[in-house]
VODREN-99646 format. One record per residue: x, y, z of N, C-alpha, C in turn. Coordinates in steps of 0.1 Angstrom, whole numbers, padded with zeros to 4 digits, always signed. Layout:
N
XYZXYZXYZ/...
END
This chain:
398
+0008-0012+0000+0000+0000+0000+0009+0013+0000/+0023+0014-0006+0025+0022-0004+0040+0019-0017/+0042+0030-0028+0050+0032-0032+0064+0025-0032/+0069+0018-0037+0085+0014-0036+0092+0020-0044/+0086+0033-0053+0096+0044-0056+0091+0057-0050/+0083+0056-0042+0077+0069-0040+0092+0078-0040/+0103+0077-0038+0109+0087-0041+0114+0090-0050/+0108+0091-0063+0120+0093-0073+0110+0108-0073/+0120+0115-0083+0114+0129-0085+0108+0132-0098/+0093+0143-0094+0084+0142-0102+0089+0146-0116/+0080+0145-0129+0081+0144-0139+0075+0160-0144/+0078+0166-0152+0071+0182-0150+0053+0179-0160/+0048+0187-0150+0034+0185-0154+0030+0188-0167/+0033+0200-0175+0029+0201-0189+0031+0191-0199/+0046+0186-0196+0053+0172-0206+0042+0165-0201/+0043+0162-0189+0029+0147-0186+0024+0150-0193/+0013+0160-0188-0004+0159-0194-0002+0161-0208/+0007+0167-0217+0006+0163-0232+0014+0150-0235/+0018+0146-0226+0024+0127-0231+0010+0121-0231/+0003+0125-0219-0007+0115-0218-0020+0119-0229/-0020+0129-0233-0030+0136-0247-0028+0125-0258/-0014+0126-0258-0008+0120-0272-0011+0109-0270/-0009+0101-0259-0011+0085-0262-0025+0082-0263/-0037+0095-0256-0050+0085-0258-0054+0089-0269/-0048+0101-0277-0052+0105-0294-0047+0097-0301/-0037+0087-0297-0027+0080-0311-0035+0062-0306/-0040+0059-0293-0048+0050-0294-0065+0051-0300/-0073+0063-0298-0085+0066-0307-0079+0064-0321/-0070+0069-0326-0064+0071-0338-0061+0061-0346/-0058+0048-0333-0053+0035-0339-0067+0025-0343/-0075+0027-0333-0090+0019-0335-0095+0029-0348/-0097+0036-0349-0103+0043-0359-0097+0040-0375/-0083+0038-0377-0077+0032-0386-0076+0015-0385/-0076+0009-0376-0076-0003-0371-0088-0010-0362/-0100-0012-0367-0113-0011-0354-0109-0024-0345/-0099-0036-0350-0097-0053-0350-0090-0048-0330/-0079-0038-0330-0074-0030-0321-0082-0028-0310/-0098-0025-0312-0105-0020-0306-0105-0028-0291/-0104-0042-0293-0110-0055-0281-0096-0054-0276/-0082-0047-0283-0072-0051-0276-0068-0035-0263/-0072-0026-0269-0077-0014-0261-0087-0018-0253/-0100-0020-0253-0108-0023-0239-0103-0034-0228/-0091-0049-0235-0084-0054-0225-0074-0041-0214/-0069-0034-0222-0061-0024-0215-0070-0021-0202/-0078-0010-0209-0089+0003-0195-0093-0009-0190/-0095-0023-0192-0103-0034-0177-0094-0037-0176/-0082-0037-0176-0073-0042-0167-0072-0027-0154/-0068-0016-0163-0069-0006-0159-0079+0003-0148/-0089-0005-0150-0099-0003-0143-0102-0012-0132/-0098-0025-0135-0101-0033-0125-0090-0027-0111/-0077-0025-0116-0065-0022-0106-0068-0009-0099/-0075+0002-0103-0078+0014-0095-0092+0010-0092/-0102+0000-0089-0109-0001-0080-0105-0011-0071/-0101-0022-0075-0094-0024-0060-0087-0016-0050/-0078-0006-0055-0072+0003-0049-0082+0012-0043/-0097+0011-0050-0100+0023-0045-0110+0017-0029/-0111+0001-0034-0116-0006-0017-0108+0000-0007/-0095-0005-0010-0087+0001+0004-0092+0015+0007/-0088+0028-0003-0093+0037-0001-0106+0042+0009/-0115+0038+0002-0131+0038+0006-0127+0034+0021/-0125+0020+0026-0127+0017+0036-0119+0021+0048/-0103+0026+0044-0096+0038+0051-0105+0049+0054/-0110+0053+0045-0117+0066+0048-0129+0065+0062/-0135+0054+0054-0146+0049+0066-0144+0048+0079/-0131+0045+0077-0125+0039+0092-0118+0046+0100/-0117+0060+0091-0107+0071+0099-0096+0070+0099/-0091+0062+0086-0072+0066+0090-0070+0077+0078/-0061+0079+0078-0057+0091+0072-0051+0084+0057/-0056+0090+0047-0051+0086+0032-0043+0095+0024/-0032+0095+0023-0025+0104+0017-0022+0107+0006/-0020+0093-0003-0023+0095-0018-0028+0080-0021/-0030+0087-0040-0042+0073-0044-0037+0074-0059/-0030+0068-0062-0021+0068-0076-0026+0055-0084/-0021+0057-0096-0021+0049-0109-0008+0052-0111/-0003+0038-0109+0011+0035-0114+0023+0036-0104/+0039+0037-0104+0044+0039-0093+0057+0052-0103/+0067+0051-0092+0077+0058-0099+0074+0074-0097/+0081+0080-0106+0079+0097-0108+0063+0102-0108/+0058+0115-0103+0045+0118-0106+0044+0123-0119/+0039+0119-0130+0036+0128-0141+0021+0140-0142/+0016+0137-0131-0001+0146-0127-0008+0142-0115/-0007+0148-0111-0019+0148-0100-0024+0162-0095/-0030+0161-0082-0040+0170-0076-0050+0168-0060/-0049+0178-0056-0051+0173-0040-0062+0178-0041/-0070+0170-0029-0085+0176-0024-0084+0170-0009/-0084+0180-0002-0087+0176+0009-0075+0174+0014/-0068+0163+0020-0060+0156+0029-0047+0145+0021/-0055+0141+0010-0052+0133-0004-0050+0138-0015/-0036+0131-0022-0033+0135-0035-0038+0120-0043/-0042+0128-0053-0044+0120-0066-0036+0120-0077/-0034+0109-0085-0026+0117-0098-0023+0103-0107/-0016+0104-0115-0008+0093-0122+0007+0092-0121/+0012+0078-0122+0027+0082-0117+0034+0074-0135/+0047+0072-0137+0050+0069-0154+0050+0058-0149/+0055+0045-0141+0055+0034-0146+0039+0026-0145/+0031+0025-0153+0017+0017-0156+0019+0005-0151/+0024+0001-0136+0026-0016-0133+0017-0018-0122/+0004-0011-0118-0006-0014-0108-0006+0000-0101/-0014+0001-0090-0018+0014-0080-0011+0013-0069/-0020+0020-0062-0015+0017-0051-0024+0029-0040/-0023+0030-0029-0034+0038-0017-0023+0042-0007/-0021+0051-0001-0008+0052+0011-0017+0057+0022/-0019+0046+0029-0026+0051+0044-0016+0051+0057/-0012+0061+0062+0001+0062+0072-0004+0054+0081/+0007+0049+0089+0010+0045+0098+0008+0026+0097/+0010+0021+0087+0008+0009+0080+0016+0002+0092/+0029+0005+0094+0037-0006+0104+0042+0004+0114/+0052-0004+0129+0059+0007+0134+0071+0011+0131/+0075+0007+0118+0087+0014+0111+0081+0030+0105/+0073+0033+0102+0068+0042+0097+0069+0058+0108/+0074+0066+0102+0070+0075+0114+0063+0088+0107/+0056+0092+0119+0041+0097+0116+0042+0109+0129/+0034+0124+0121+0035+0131+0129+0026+0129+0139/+0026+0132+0155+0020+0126+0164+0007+0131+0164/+0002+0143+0159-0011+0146+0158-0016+0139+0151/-0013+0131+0138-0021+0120+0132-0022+0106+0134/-0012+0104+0147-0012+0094+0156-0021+0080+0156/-0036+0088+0156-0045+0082+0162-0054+0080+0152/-0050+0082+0137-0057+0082+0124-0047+0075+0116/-0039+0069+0124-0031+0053+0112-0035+0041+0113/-0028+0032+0109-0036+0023+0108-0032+0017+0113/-0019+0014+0123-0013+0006+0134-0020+0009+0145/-0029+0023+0149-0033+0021+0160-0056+0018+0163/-0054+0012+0147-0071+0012+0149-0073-0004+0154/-0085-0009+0155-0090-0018+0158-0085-0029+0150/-0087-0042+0153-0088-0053+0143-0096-0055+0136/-0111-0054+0138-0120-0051+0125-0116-0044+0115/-0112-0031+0118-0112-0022+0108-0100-0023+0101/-0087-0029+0109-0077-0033+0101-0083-0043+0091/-0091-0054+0094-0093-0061+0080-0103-0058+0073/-0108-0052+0077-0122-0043+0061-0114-0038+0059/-0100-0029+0061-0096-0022+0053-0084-0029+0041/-0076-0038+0050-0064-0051+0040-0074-0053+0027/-0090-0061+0031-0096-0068+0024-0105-0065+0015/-0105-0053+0017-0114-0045+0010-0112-0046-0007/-0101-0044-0008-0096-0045-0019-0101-0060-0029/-0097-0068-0021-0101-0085-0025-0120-0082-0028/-0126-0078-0015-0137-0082-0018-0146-0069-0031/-0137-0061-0034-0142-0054-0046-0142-0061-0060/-0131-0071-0062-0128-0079-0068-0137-0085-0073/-0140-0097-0060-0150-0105-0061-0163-0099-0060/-0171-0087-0061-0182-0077-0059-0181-0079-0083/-0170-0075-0085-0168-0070-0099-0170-0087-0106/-0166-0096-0103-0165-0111-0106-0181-0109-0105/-0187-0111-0095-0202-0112-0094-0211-0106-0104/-0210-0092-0107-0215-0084-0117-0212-0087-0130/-0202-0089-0134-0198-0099-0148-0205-0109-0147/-0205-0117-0140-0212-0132-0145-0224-0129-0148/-0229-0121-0136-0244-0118-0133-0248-0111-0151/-0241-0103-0152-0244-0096-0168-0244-0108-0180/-0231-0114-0177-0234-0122-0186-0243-0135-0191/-0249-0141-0176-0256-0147-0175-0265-0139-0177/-0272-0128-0178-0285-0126-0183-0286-0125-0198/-0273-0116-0202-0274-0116-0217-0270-0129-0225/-0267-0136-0223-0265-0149-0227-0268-0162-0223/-0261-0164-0212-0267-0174-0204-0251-0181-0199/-0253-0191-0192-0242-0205-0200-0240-0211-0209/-0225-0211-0216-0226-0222-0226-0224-0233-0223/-0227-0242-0235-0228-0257-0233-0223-0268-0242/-0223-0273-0246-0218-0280-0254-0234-0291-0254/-0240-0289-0272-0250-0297-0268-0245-0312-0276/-0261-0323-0282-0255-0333-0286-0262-0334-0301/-0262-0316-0306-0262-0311-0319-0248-0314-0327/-0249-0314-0337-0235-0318-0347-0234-0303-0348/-0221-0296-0351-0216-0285-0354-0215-0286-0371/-0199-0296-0366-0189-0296-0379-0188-0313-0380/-0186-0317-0389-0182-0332-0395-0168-0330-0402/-0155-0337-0391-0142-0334-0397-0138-0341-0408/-0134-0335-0419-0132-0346-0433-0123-0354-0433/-0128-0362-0437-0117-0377-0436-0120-0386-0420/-0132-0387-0414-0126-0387-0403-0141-0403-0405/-0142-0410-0396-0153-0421-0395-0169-0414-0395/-0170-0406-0388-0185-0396-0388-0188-0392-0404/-0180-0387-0412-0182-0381-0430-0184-0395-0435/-0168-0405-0433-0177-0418-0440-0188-0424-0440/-0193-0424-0426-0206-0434-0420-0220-0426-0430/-0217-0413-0428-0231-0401-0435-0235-0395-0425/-0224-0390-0413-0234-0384-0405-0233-0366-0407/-0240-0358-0408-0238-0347-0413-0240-0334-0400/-0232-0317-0405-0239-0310-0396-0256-0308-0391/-0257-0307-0382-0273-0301-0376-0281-0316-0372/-0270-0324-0378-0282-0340-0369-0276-0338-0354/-0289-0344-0345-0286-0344-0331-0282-0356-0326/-0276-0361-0318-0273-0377-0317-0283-0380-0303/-0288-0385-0305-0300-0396-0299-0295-0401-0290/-0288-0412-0293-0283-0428-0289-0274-0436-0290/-0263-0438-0282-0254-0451-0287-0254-0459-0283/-0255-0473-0293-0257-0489-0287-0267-0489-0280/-0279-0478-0280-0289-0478-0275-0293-0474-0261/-0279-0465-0256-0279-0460-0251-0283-0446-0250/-0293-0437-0243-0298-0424-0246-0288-0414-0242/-0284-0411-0254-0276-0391-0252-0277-0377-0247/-0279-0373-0233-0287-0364-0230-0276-0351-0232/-0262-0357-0235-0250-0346-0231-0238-0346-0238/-0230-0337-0242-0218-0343-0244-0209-0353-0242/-0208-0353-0230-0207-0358-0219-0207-0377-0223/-0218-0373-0221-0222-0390-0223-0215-0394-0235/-0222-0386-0242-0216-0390-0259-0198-0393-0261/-0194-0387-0254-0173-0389-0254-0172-0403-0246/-0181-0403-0234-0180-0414-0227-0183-0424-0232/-0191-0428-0241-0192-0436-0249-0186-0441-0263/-0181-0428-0266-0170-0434-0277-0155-0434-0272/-0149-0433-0269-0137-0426-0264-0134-0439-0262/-0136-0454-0253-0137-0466-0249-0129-0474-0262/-0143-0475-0269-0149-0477-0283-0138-0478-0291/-0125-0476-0296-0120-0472-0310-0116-0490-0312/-0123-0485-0328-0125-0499-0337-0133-0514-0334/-0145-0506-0328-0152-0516-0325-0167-0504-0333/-0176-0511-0336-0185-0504-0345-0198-0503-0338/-0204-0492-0333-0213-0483-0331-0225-0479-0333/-0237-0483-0331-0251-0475-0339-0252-0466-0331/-0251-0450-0342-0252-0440-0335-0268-0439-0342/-0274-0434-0338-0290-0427-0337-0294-0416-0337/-0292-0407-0353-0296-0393-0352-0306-0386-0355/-0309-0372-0346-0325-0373-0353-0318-0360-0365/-0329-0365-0372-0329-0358-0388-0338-0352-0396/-0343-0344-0399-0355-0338-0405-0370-0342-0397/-0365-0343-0379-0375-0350-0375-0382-0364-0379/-0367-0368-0380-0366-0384-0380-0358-0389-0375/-0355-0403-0366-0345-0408-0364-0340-0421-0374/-0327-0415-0372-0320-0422-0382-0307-0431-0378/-0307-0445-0378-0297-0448-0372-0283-0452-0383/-0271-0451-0377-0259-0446-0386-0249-0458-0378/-0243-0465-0385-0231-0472-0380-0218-0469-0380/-0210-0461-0372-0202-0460-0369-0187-0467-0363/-0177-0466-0370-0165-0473-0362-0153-0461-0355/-0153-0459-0347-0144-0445-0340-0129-0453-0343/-0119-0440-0346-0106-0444-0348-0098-0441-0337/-0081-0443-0332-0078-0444-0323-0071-0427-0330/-0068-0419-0320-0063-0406-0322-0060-0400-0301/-0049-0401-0304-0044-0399-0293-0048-0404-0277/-0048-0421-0287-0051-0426-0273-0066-0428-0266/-0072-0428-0276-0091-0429-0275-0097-0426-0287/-0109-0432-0286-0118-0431-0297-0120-0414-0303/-0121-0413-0317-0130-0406-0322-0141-0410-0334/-0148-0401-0331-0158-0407-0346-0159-0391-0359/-0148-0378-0347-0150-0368-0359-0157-0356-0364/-0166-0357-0352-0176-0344-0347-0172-0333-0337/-0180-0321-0342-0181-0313-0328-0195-0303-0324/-0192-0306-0313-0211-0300-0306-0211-0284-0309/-0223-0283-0312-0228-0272-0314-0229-0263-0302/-0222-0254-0294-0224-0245-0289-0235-0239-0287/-0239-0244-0273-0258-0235-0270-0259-0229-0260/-0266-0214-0257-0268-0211-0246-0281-0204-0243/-0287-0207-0230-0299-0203-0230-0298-0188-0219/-0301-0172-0225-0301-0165-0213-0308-0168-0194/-0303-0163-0191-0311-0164-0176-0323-0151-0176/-0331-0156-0162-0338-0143-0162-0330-0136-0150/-0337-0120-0152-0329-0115-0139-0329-0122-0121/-0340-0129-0122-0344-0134-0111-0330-0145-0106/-0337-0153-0116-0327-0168-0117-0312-0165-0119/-0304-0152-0122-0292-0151-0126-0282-0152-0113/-0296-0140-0104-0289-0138-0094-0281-0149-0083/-0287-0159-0081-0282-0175-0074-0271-0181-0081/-0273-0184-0094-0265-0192-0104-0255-0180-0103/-0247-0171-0103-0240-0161-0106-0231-0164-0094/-0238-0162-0079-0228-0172-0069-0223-0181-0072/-0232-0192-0074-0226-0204-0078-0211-0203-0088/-0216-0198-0097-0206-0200-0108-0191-0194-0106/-0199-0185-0090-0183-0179-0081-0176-0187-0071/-0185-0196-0067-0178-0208-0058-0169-0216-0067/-0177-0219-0078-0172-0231-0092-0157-0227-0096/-0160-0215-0098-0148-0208-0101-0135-0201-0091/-0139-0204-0086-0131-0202-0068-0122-0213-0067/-0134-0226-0068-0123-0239-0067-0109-0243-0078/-0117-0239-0088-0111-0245-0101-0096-0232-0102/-0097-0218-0095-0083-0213-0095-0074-0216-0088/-0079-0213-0077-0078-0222-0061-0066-0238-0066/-0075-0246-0074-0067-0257-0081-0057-0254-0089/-0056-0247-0097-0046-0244-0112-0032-0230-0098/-0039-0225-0090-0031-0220-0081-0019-0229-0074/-0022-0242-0071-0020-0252-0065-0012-0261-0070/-0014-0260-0081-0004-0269-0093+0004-0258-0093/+0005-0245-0100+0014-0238-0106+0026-0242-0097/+0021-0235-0081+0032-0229-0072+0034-0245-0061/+0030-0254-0067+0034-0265-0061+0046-0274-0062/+0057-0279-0057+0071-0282-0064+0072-0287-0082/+0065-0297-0084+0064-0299-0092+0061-0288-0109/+0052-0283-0098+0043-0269-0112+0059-0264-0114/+0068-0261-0103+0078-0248-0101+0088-0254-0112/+0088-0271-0109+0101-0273-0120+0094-0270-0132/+0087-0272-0135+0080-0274-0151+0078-0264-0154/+0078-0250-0146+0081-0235-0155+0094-0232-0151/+0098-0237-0146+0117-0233-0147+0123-0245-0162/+0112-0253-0158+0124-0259-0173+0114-0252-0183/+0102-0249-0187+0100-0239-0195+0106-0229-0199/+0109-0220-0182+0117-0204-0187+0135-0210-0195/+0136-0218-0189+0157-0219-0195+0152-0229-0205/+0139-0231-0217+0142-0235-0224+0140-0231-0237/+0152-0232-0242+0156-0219-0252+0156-0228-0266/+0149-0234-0268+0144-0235-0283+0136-0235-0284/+0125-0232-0279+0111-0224-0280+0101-0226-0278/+0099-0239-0273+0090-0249-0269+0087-0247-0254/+0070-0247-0254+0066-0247-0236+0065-0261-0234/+0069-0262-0223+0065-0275-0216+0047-0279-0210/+0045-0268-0213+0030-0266-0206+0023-0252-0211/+0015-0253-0211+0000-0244-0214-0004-0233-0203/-0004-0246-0191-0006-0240-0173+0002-0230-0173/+0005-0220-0174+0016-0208-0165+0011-0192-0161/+0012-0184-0153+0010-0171-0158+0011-0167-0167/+0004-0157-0168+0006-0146-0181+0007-0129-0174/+0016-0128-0179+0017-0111-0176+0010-0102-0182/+0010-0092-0179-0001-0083-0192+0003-0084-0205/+0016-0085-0208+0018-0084-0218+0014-0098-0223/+0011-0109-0221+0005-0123-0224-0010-0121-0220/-0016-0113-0216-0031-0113-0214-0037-0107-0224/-0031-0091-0225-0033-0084-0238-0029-0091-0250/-0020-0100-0255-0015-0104-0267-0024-0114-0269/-0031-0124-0259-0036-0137-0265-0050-0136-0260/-0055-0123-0257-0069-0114-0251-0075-0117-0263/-0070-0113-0275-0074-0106-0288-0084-0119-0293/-0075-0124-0296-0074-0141-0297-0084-0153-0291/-0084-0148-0276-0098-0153-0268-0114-0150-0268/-0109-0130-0271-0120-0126-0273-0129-0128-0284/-0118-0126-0295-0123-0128-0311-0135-0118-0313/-0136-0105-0309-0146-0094-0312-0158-0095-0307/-0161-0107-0295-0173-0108-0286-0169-0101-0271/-0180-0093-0268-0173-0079-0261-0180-0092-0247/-0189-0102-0249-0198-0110-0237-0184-0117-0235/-0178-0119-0243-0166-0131-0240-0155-0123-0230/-0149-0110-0234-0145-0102-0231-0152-0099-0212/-0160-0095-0210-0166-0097-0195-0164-0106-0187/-0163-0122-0195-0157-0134-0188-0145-0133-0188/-0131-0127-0199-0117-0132-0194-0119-0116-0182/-0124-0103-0183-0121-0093-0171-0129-0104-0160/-0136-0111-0157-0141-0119-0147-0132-0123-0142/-0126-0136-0156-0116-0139-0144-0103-0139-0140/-0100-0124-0146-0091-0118-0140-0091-0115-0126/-0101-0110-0126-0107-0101-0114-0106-0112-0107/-0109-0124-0104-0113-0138-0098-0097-0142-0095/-0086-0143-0099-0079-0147-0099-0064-0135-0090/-0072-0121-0091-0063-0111-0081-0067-0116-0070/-0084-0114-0067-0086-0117-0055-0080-0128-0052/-0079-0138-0057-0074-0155-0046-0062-0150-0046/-0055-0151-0053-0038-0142-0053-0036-0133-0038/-0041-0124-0045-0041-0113-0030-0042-0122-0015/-0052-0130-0019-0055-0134-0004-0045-0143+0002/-0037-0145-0005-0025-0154+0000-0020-0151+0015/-0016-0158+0027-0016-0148+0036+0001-0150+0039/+0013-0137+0029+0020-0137+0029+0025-0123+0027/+0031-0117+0034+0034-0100+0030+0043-0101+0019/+0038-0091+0013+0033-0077+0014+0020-0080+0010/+0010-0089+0005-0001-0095+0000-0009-0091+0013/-0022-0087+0005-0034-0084+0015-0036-0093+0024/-0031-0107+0019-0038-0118+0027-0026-0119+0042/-0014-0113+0037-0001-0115+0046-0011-0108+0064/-0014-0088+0048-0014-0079+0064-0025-0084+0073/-0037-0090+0066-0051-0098+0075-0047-0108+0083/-0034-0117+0079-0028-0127+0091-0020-0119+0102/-0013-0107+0098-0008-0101+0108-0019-0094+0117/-0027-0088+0111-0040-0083+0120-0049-0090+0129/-0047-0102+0125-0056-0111+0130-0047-0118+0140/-0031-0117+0140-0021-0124+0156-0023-0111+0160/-0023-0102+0157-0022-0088+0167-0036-0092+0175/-0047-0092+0171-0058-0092+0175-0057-0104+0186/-0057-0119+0182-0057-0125+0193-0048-0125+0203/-0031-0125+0200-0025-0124+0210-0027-0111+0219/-0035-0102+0214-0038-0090+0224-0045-0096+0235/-0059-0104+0228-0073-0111+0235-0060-0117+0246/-0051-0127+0242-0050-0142+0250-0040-0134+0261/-0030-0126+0257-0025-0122+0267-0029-0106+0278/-0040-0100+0272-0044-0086+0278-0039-0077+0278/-0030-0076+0271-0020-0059+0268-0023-0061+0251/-0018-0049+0249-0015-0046+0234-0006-0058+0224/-0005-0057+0218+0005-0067+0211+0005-0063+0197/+0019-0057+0190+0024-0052+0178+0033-0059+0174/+0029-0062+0160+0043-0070+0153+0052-0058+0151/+0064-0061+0151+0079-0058+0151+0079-0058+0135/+0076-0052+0128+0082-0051+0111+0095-0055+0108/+0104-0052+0116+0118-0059+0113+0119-0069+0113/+0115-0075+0117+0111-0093+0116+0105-0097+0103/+0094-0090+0101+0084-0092+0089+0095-0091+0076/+0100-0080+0074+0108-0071+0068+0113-0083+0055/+0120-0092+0060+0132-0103+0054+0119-0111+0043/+0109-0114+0052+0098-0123+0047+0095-0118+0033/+0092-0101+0036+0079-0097+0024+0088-0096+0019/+0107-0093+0019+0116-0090+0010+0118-0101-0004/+0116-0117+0004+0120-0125-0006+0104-0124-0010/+0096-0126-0003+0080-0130-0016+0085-0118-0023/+0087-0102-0023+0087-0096-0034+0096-0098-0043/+0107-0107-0037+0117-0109-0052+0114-0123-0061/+0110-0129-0052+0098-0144-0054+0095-0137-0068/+0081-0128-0064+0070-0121-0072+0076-0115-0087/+0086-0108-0084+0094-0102-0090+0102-0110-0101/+0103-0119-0098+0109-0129-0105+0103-0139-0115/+0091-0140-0109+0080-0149-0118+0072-0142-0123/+0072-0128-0121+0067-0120-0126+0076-0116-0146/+0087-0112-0138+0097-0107-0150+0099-0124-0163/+0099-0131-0159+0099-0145-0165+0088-0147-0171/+0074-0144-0169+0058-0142-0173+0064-0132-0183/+0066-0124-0182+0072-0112-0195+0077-0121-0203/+0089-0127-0199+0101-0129-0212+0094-0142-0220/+0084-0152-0214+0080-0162-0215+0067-0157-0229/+0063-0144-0224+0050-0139-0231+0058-0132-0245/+0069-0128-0245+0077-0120-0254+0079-0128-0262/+0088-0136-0261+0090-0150-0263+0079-0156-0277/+0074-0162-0269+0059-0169-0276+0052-0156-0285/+0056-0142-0285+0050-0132-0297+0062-0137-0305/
END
């Protein structure tokens, strides 16, 4: 929450504010000659926008809580613009690598003039220390909610139904005669309610021969099929038609949780693998492998790999686009929550021993930051390091 260059020296205001003219006139400039550009600019401002509302949780709930907020930036480094109201400066700083909120008196290394003493954040409550750590997280997941929630009204869930899409040429489905837009029924007379079923049923299967059962002009039509072996399981050559049905507003609102728990676990999981020994070798032999080949799919992406393969995900559907800002947003919050300093989740474990060993022993009880100090030093060069490697890895692969 607080600058790691806050001291370098400001940048002069006029240069700023016409650097910053020029880049949002030569990005209008770029969509307007380029519209394809357009989806790779709106990844930008949502990233952009996701990181100064988290930032502005802390804010908000500093304020609430009575500590004292001193500034509220975009970016770190030199100031190129800002402006005060009140007690707080605002502004933008040159390097664009996240925000950041400076609410004094964060640790007791900090020193603070004694009349604002009583408005830091070392001397408030434990509640209010963690609405304010957490704040941030749970804005996150507030923004995760409202995406799904949007997109599940305007669309719905997709699905994968047991509609034919595509029939791949050359493949046992084209020889047999089975065509796009037939639905599959049944195999071996078994009923198809799902994709699901349908893979589970062939996949077993290769080279053993099949009555598939499709309906057709509002007919059923049964089709003899033999699936071939391709990577170790049956295929027969098809692919499902993509269906989704919108929600109403009523119904969205439940299923929208849900699909936040679902998606809780499933980062929570891919969290688990990454930074687990195993995940760690398999992106270190990734990063030192220098003929160009990933070992894996699974890894971070830095912005510069979010924005480059955004384009790509999105493909000009602005509803698809809501889902990867989703789960971005989904994936800071678990992140953050880690409880490891300098990470929100670190300062809410520190808040939370302050708090009880206060209760268990009856006096006050303050962590010693010098102690902390060594910890949050290696996670940040940890961070720093898997961070800069997400770059060269994303560089790389452009």
């Amino acid at each position: 929450m607080k600058d790691p260059l806050g001291d370098a020296a400001p940048v002069e205001t006029r240069k700023a504010v016409s650097g910053i003219l020029v880049i949002v006139a030569s990005l209008v400039l770029l969509v307007a000659l380029r519209p394809s550009l357009l989806v790779t600019v709106a990844i930008i401002v949502g990233l952009v926008v996701t990181i100064m509302l988290h930032e502005w949780g802390h804010y908000y709930a500093a304020k609430k809580a009575g500590m004292k907020v001193t500034e509220f930036f975009l970016g770190f480094g030199p100031r190129i613009w800002s402006f005060r109201r009140g007690e707080t400066e605002y502004g933008i700083k040159a390097i664009p690598a996240g925000g950041y909120v400076r609410i004094i008196g964060m640790t007791n290394l900090e020193a603070v003039d004694p009349a604002d003493e009583a408005r830091t954040y070392r001397q408030s409550t434990t509640p209010k220390k963690l609405t304010v750590v957490l704040a941030g997280i749970a804005v996150n997941l507030v923004l995760v909610l409202v995406l799904t929630y949007t997109i599940l009204v305007v669309r719905g869930r997709e699905s994968l139904s047991t509609q034919v899409d595509r029939v791949t040429a050359g493949s046992p489905a084209r020889a047999a005669g089975i065509r796009a837009d037939d639905r599959i029924v049944s195999i071996d007379g078994t009923p198809v309610g799902d994709w699901e079923t349908l893979s589970e049923l062939v996949r077993p299967n290769a080279g053993t021969a099949l009555t598939v059962v499709v309906l057709r002009d509002g007919r059923e039509v049964p089709i003899s099929v033999t699936p071939e072996m391709v990577e170790g399981a049956g295929r027969i050559g098809v692919t499902s038609r993509i269906v989704s049905d919108p929600e109403s507003p009523i119904t969205a609102l439940p299923k929208s949780f849900a699909v936040l728990v679902e998606g809780t676990k499933q980062v929570a999981e891919v969290l688990g693998r990454i930074f687990s020994p195993s995940g760690l070798e398999r992106y270190g032999k990734t990063v030192t492998n220098t003929k160009g080949g990933f070992t894996g799919q699974e890894r971070p992406r830095s912005v510069i790999g979010i924005v480059a393969e955004g384009d790509d995900i999105v493909r000009g559907d602005f509803v698809v686009l809501l889902g990867l800002l989703a789960s971005i947003n989904l994936f800071l919050a678990l992140f953050n929550a880690l409880p490891l300093p300098p990470l929100d989740g670190g300062h809410a474990a520190i808040a939370c021993y302050e708090g009880i060993a206060s209760k268990v022993t009856r006096r006050r009880v303050r962590v010693d930051y010098r102690r902390v100090m060594p910890v949050a030093a290696i996670v940040m060069m940890f961070l720093l390091m898997f961070g800069l490697s997400a770059m060269y890895l994303d560089i790389r692969g452009l």
